[in-house]
N, C-alpha and C positions, 0 to 999 in steps of 0.2 A: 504494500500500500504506500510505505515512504517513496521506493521507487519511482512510483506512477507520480507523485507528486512532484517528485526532481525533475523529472521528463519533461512537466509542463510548466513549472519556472524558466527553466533552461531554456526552451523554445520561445519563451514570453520575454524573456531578455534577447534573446536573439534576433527574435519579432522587433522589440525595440528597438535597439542598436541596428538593426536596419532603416529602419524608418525615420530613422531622427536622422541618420546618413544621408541618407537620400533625397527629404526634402532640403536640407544645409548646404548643399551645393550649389547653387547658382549664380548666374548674372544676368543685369538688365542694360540692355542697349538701348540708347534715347539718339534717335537721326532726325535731321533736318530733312526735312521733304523737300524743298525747296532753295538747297544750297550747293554749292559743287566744290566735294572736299581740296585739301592744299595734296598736289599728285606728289609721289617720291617713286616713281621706277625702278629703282633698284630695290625693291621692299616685292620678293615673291613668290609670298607667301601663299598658301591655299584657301584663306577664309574671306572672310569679308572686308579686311583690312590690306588686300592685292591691292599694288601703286596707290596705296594713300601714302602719308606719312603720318606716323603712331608716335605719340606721344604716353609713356608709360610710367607712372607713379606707382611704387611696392615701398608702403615703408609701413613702420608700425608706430602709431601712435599713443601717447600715454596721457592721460588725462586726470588729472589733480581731482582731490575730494570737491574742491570745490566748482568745478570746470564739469559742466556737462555737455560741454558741444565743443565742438573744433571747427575750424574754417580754414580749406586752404584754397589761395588765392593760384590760378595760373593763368599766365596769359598769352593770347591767341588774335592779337592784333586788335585792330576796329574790328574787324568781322564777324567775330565771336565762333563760334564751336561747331564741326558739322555730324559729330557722333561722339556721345561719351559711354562707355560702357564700366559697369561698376559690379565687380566679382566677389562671391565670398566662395568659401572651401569649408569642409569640415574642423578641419585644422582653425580657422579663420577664428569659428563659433567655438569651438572649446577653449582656444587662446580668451577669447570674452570669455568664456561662462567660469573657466578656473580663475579669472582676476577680479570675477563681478563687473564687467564691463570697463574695465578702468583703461585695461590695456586692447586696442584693437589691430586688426592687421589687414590694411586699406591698400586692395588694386583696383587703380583706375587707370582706363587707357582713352585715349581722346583724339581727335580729328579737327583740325583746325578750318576753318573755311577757304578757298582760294582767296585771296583779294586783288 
């Protein structure tokens, strides 16, 4: 009887630790409809970042008890932005959840507009 019960913990942790995996992964891409990115040709690569040029921020931020938001500034001429994409990872969300949010781990890659 204890057996049968180890069996279905173990699978309910397993179940778990899947799923909390799985949703934790992602990114969102935000594109201008109606702008024509800054080209780089030598950039060829296979996704949707072919002959643009990519701009990539990976650093990790630390945020004081008293500090509840961060702001960082980049700049991308008068034109402003033609895609910024913002990723998290598993790794990303556990880094937050073991520090209580204090410490985060922020990729952002971005697309300038032509001018």
């Amino acid at each position: 009887m204890k057996e049968r019960y180890t069996k279905y913990i173990k699978t309910f942790v397993v179940l778990l630790v899947l799923s909390t995996s799985l949703s934790s992964c992602y990114s969102v891409r935000i594109i201008s409809r109606d702008g024509i990115p800054e080209p780089d040709y030598s950039n060829d690569s296979q996704d949707f970042y072919k002959n643009k040029k990519v701009t990539v921020i990976d650093t990790v931020i630390k945020l004081g008890v008293t500090n509840d938001s961060f702001s960082l500034i980049e700049k991308c001429g008068s034109s402003g932005f033609y895609a910024v994409e913002y990723r998290t990872t598993l790794g990303h969300v556990l880094l937050s959840g073991i520090t209580f949010g204090r410490v985060r781990k922020v990729k952002v890659k971005y697309v300038c507009l032509k001018e």
